[in-house]
N, CA and C atoms as an extended XYZ file, in Angstrom:
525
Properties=species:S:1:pos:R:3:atomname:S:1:resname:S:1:resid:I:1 pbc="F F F"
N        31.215      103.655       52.940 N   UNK     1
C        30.798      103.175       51.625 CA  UNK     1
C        29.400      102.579       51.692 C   UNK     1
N        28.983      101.759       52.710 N   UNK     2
C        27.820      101.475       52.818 CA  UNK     2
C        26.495      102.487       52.905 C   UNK     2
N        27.574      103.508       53.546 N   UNK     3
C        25.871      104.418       53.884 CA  UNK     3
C        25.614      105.214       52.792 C   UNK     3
N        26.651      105.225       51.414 N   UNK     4
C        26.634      105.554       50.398 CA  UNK     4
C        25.886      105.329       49.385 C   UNK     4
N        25.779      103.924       49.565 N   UNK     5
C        25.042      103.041       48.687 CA  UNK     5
C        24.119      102.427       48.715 C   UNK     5
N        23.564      102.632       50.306 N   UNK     6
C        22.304      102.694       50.692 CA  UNK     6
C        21.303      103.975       50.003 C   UNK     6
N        22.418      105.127       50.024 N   UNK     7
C        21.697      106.521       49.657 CA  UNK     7
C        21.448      106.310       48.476 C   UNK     7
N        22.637      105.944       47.239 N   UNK     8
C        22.119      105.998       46.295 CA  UNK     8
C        21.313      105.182       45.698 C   UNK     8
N        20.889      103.769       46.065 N   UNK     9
C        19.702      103.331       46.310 CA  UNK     9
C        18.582      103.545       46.268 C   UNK     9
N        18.609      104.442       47.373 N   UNK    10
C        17.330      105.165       47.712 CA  UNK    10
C        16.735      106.309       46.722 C   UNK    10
N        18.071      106.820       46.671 N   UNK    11
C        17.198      108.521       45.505 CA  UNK    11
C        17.442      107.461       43.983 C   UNK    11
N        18.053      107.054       43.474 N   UNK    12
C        17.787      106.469       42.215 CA  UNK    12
C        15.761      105.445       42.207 C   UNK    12
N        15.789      104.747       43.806 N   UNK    13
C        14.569      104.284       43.732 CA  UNK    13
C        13.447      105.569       43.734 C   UNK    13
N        13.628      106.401       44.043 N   UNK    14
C        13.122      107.503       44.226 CA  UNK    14
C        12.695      108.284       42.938 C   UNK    14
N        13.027      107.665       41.714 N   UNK    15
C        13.477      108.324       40.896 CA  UNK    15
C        14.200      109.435       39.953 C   UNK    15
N        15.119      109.771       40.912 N   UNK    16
C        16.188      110.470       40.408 CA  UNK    16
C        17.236      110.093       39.083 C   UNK    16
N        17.470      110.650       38.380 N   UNK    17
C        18.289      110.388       37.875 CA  UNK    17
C        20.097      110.161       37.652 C   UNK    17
N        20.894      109.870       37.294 N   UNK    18
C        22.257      109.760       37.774 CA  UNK    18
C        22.754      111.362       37.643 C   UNK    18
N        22.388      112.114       37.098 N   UNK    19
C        22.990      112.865       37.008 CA  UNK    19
C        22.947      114.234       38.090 C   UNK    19
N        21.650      114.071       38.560 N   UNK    20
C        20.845      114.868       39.896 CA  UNK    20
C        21.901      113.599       41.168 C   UNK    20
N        21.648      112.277       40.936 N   UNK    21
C        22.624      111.534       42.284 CA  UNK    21
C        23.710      112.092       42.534 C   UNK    21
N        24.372      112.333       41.304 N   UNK    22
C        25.955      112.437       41.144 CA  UNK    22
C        26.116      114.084       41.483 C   UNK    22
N        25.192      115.469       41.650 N   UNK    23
C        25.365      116.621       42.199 CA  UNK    23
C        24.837      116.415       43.471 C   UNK    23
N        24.025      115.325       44.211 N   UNK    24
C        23.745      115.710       45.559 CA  UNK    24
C        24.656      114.765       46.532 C   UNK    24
N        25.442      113.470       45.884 N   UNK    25
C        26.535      112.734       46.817 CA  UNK    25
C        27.773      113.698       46.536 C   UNK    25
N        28.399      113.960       45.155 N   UNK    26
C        29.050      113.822       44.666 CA  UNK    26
C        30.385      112.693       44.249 C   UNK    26
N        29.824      112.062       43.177 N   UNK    27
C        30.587      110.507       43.078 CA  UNK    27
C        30.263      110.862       41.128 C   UNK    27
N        30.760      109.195       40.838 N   UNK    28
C        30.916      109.532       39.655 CA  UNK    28
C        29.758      108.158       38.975 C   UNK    28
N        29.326      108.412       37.714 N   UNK    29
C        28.346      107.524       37.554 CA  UNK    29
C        28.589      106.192       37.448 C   UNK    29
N        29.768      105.905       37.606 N   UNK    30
C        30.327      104.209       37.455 CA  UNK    30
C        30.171      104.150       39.406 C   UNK    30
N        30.664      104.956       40.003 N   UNK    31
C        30.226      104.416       41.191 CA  UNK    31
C        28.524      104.114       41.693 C   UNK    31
N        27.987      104.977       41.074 N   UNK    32
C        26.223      104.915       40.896 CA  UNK    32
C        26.168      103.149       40.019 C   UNK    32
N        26.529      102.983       39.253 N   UNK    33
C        26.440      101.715       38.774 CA  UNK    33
C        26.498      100.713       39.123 C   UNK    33
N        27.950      100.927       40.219 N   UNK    34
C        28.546       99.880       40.382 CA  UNK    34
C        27.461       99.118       42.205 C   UNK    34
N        27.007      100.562       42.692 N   UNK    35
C        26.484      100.400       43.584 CA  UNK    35
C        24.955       99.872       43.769 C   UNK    35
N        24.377       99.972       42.212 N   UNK    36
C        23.178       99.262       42.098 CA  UNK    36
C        23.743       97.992       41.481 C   UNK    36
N        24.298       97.856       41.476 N   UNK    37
C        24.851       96.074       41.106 CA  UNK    37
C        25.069       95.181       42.374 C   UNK    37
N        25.777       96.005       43.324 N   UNK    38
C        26.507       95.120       44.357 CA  UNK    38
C        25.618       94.276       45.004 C   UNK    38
N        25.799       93.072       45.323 N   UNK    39
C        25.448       91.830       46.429 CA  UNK    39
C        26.176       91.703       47.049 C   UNK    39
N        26.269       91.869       48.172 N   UNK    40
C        26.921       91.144       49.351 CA  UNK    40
C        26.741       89.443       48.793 C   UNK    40
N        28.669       88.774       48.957 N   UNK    41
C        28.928       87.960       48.618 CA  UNK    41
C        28.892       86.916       50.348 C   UNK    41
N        28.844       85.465       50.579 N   UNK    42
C        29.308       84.862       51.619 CA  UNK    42
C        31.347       84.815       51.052 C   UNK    42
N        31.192       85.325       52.190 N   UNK    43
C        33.071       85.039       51.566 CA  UNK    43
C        33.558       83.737       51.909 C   UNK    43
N        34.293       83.337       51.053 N   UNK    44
C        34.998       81.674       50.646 CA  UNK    44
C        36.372       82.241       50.668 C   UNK    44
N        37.023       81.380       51.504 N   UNK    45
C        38.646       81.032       51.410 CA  UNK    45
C        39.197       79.888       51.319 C   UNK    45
N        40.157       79.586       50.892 N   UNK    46
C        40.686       78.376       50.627 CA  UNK    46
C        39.671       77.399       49.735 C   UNK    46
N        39.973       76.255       50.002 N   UNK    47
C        39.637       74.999       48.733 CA  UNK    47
C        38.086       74.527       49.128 C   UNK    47
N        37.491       74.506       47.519 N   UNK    48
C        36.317       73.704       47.670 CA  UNK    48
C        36.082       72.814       48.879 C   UNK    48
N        35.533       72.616       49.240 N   UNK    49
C        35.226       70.795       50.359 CA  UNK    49
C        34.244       70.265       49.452 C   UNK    49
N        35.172       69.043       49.825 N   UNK    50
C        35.151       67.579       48.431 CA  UNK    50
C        33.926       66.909       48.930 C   UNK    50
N        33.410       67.262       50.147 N   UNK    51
C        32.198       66.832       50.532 CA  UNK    51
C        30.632       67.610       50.724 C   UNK    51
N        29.614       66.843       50.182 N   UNK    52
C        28.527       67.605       50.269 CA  UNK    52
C        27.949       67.313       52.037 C   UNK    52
N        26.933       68.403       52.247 N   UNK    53
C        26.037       68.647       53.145 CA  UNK    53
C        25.625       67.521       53.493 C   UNK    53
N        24.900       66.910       52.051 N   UNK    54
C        24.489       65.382       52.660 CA  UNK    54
C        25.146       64.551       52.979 C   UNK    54
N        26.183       64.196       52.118 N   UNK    55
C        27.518       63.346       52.462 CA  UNK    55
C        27.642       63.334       54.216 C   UNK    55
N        27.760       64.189       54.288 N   UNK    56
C        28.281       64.855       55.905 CA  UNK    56
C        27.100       64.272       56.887 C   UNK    56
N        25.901       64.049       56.479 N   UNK    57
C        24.983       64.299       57.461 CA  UNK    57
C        25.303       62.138       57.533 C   UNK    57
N        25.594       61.538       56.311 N   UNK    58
C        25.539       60.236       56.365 CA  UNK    58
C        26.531       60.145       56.675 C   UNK    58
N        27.716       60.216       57.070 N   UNK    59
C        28.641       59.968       57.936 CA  UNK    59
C        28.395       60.107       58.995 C   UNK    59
N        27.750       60.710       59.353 N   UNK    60
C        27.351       61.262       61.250 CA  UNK    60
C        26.557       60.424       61.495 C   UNK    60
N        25.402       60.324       60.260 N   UNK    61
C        24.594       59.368       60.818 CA  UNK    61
C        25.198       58.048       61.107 C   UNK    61
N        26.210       57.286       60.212 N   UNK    62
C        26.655       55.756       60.459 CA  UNK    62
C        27.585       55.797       61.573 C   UNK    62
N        28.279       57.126       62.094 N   UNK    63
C        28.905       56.936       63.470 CA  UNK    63
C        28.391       56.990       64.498 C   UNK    63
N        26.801       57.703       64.839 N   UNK    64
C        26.214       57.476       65.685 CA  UNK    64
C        25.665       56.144       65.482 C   UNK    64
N        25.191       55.618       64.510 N   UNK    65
C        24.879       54.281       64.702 CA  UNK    65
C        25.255       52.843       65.289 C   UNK    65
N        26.691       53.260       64.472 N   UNK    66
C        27.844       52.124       65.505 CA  UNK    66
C        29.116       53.052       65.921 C   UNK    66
N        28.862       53.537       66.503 N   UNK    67
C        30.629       54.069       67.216 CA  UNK    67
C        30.950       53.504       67.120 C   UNK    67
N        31.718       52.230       67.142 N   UNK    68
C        32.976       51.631       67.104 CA  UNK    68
C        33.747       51.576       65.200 C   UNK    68
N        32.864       51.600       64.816 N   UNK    69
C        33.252       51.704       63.725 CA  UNK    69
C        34.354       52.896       62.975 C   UNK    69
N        35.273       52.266       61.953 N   UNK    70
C        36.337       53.513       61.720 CA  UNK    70
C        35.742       53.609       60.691 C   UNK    70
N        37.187       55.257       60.974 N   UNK    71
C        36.614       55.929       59.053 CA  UNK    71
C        36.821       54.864       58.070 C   UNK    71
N        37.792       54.477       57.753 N   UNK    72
C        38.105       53.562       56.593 CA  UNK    72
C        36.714       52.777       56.444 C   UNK    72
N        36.271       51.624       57.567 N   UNK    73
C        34.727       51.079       57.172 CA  UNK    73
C        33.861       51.913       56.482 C   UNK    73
N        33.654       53.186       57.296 N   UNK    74
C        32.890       54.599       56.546 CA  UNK    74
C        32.276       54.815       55.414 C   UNK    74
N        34.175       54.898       54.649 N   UNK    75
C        34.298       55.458       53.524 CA  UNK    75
C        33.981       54.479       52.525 C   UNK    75
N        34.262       53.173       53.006 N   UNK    76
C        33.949       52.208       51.854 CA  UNK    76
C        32.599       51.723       52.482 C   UNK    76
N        31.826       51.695       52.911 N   UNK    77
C        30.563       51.213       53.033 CA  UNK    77
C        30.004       52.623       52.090 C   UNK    77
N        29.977       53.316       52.150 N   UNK    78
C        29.517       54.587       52.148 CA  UNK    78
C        29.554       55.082       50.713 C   UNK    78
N        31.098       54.282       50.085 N   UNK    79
C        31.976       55.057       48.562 CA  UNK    79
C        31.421       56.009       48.221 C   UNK    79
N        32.532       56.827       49.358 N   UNK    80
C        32.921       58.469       48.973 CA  UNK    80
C        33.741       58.735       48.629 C   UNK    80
N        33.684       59.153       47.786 N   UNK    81
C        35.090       59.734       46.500 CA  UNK    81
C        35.663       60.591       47.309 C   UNK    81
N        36.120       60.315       48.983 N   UNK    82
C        37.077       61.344       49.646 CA  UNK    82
C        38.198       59.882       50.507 C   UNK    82
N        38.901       60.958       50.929 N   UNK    83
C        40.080       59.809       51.846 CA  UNK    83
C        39.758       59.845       53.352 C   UNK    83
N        40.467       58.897       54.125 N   UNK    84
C        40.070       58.556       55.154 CA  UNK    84
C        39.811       59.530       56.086 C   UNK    84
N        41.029       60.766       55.685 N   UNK    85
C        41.177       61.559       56.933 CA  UNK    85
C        40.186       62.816       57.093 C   UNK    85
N        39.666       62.684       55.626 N   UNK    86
C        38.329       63.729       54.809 CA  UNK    86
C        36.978       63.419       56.133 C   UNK    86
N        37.216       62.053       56.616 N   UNK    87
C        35.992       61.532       57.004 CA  UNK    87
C        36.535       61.935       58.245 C   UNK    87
N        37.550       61.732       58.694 N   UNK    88
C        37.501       62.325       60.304 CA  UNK    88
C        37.452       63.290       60.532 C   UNK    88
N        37.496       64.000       59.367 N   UNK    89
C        37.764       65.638       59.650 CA  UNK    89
C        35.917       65.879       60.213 C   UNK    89
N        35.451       65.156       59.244 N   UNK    90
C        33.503       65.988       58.811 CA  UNK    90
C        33.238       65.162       60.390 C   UNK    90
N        33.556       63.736       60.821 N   UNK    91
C        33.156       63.667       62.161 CA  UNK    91
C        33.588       64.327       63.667 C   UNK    91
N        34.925       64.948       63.437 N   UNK    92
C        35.183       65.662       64.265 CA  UNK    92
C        34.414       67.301       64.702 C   UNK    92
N        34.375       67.306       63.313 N   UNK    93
C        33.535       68.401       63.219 CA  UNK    93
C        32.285       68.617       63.830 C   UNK    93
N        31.287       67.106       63.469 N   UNK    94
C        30.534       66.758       64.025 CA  UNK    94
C        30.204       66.501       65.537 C   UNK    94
N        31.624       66.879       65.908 N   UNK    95
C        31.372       66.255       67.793 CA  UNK    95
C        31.717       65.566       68.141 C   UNK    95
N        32.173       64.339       67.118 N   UNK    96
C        32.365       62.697       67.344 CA  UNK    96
C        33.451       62.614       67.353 C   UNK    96
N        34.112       63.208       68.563 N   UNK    97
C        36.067       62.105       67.811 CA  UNK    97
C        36.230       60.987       68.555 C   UNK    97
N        37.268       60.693       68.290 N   UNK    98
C        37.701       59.133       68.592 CA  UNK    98
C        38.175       59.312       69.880 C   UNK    98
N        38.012       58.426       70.576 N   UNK    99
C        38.134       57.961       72.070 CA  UNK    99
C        38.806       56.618       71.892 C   UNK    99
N        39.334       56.167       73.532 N   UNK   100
C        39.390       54.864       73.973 CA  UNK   100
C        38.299       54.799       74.927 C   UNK   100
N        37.481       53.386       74.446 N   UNK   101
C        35.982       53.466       75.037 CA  UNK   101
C        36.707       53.179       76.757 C   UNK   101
N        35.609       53.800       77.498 N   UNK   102
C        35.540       53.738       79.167 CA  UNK   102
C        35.777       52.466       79.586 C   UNK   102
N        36.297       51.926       80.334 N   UNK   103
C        36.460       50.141       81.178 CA  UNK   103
C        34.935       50.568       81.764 C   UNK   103
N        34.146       50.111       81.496 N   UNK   104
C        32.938       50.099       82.964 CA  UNK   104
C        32.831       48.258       83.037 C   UNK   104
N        32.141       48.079       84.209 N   UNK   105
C        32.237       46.815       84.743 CA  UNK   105
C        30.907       46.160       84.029 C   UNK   105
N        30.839       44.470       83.560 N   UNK   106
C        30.174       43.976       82.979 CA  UNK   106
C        29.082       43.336       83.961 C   UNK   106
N        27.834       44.241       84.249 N   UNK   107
C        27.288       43.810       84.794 CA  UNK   107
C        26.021       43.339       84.188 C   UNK   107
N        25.277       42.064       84.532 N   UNK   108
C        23.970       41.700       84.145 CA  UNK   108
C        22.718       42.354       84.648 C   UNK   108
N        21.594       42.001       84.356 N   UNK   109
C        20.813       42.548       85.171 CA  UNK   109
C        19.997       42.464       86.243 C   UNK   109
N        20.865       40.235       86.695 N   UNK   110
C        20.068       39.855       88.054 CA  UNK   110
C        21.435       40.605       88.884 C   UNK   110
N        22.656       40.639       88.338 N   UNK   111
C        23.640       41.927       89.102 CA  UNK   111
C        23.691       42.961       89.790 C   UNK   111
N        23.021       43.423       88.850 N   UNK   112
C        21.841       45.311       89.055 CA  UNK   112
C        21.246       44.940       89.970 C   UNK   112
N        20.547       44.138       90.266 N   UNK   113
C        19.271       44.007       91.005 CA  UNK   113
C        19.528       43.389       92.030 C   UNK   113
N        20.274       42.968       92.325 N   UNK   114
C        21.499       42.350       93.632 CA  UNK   114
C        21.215       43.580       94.637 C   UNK   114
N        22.437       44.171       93.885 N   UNK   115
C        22.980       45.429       94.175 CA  UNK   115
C        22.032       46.073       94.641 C   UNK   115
N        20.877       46.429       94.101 N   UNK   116
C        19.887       47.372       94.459 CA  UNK   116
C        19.251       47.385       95.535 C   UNK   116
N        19.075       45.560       95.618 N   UNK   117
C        18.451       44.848       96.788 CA  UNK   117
C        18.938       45.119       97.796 C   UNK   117
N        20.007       44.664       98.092 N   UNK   118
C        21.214       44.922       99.319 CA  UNK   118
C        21.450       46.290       99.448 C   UNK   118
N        21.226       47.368       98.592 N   UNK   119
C        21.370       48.749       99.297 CA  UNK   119
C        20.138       48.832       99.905 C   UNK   119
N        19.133       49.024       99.096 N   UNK   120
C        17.757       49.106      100.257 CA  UNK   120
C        17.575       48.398      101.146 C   UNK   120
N        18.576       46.873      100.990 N   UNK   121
C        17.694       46.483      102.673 CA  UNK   121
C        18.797       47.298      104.012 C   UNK   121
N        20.076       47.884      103.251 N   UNK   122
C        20.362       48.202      104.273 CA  UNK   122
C        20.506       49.919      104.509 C   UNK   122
N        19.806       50.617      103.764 N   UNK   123
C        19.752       51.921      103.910 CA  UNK   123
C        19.912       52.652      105.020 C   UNK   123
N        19.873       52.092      105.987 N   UNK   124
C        19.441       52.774      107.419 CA  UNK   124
C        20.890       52.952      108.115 C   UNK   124
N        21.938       52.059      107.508 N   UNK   125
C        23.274       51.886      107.651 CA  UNK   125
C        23.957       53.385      107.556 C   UNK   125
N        24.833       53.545      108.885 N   UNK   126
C        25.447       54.770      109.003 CA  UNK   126
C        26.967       54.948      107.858 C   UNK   126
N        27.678       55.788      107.512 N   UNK   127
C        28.232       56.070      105.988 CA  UNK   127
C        29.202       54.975      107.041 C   UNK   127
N        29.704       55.352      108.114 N   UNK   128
C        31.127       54.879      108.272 CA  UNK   128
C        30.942       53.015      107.812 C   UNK   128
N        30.011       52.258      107.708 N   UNK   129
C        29.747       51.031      107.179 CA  UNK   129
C        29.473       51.160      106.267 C   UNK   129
N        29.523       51.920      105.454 N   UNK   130
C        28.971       51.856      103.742 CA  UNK   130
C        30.662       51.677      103.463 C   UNK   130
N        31.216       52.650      103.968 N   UNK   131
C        32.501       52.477      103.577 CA  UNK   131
C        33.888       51.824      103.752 C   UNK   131
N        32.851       50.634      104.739 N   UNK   132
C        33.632       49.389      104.700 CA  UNK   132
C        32.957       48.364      103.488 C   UNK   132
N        32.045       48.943      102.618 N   UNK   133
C        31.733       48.050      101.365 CA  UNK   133
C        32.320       48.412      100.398 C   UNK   133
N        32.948       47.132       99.633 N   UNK   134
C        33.564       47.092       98.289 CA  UNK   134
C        32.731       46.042       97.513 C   UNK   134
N        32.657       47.097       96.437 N   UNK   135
C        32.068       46.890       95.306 CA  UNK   135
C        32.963       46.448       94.310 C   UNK   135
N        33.017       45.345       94.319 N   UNK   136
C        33.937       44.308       93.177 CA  UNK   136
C        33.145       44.149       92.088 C   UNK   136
N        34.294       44.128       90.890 N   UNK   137
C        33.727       43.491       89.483 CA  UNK   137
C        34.997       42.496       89.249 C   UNK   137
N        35.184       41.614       88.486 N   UNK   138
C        35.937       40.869       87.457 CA  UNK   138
C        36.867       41.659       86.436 C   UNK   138
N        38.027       41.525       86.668 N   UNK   139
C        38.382       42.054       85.541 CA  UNK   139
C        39.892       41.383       85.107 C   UNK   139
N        40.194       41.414       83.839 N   UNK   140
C        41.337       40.211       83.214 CA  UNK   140
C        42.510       41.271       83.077 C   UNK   140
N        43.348       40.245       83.524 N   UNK   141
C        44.707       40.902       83.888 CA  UNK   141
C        45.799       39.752       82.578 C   UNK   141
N        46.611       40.976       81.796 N   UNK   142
C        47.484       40.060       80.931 CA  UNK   142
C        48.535       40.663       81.110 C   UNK   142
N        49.463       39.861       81.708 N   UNK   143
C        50.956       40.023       82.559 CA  UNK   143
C        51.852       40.268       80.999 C   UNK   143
N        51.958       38.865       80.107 N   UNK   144
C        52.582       38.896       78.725 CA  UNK   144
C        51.656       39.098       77.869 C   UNK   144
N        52.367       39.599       76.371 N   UNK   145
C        51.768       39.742       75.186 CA  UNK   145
C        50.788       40.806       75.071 C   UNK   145
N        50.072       40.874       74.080 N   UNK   146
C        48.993       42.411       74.153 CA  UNK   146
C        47.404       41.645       74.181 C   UNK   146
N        46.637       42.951       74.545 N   UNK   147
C        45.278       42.678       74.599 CA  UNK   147
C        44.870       42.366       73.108 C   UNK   147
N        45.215       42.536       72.332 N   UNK   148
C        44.651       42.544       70.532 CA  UNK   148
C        44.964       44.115       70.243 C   UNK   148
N        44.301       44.289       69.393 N   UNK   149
C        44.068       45.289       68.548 CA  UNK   149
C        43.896       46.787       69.654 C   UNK   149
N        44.491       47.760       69.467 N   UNK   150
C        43.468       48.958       70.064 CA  UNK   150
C        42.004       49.145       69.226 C   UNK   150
N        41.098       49.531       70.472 N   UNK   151
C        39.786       49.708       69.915 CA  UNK   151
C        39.133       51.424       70.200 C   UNK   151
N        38.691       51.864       69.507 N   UNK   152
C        38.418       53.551       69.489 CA  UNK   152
C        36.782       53.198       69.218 C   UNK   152
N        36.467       54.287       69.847 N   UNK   153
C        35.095       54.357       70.123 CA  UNK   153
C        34.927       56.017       69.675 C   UNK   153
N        33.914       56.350       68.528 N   UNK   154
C        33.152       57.635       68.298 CA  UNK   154
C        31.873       58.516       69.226 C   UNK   154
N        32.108       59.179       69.987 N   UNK   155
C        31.221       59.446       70.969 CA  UNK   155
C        31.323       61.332       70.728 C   UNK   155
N        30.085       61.349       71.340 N   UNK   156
C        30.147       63.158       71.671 CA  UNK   156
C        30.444       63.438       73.103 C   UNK   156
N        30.875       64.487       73.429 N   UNK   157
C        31.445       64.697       74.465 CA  UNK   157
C        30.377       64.237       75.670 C   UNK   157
N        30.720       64.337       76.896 N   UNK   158
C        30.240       63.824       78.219 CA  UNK   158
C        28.866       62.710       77.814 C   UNK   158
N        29.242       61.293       76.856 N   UNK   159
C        28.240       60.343       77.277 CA  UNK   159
C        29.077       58.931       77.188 C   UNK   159
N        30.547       59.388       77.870 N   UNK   160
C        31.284       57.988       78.056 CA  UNK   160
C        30.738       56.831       78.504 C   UNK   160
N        29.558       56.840       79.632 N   UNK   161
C        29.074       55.304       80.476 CA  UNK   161
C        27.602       55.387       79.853 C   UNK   161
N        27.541       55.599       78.799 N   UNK   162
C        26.648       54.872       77.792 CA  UNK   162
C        26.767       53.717       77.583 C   UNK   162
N        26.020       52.615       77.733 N   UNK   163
C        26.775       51.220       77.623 CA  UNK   163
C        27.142       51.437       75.713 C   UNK   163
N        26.452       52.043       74.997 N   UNK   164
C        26.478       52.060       73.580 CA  UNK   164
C        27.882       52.759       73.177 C   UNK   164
N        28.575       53.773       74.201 N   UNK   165
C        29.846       54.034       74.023 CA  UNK   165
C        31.146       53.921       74.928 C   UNK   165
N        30.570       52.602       75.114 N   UNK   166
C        31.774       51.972       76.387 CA  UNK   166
C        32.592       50.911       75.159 C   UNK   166
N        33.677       50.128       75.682 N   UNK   167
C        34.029       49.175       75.032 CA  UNK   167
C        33.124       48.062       75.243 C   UNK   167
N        32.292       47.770       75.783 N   UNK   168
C        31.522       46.681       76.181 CA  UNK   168
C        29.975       46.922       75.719 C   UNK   168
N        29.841       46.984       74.242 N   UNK   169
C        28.649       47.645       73.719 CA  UNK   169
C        28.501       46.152       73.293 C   UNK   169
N        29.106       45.127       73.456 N   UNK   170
C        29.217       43.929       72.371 CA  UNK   170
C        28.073       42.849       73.459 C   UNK   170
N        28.213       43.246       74.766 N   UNK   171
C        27.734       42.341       75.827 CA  UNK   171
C        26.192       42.682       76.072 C   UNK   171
N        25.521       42.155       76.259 N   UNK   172
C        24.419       42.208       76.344 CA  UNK   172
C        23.888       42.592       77.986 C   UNK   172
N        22.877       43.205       78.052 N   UNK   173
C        22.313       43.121       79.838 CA  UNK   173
C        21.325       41.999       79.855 C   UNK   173
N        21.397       41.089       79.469 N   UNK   174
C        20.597       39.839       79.928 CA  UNK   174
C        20.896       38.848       80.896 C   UNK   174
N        20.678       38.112       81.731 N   UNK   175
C        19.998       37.137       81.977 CA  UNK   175
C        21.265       36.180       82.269 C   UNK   175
């Protein structure tokens, strides 16, 4: 059908008339008609989306801004005439789903620099003594009751030890 209507295309641009088209394809003049009409359509299935392009791009933008933040904050900072799950859908989409942010250890930055110190002064150190070093952090142990709330973190795939998409985005590297 296509290479049909490419042809008749062509000899009608050509100036032919329908009735010379219609003895050299053989077709009928409603198909000649119908074939200088046609557009290729984008095909659509199923339901409108209740959200625009831009909509979409400002949701992505306020979850990269604060990951920790949920849809519900989102939607009402945002008032989008969609529901909560409208919004996880467009961030999932986006790359961003919800996580439990990474445990990484709360370190400062005279910490860092500890650390850094003491490896270079002892670099020269053969592995089997490296691997009598342990590298301790602090960390809180609750035997009863719960930690609080679960906390979800919005991230794109492989940038978990981002300090910006760890649970510990709240702590500062200072001093």
């Amino acid at each position: 059908m296509h290479l049909k209507r490419t042809l008749i295309k062509k000899l009608i641009g050509e100036g032919k008339t329908y009735k010379e088209v219609q003895k050299i394809i053989g077709c009928s003049a409603k198909m000649i008609s119908n074939a200088l009409k046609w557009r290729a359509k984008p095909e659509r299935r199923g339901r409108k989306r209740k959200t625009t392009i831009k909509m979409d791009r400002r949701i992505t933008r306020m979850a990269k801004a604060q990951p920790m933040i949920s849809s519900r904050m989102i939607k009402d900072s945002l008032e989008l005439p969609v529901s909560t799950v409208t919004v996880r859908r467009r961030l999932c989409e986006a790359n961003l789903f919800s996580r439990i942010p990474r445990k990484v250890p709360l370190l400062k930055k005279r910490h860092v620099q500890k650390r850094l110190q003491f490896a270079k002064e002892h670099i020269n150190w053969p592995k089997e003594k490296w691997r009598n070093i342990l590298w301790t952090d602090e960390s809180k142990i609750v035997l009863f009751g719960s930690k609080g709330h679960r906390q979800f973190v919005r991230r794109p795939p492989n940038s978990e030890f981002k300090p910006q998409c760890n649970g510990n985005s709240k702590v500062s590297l200072e001093k």
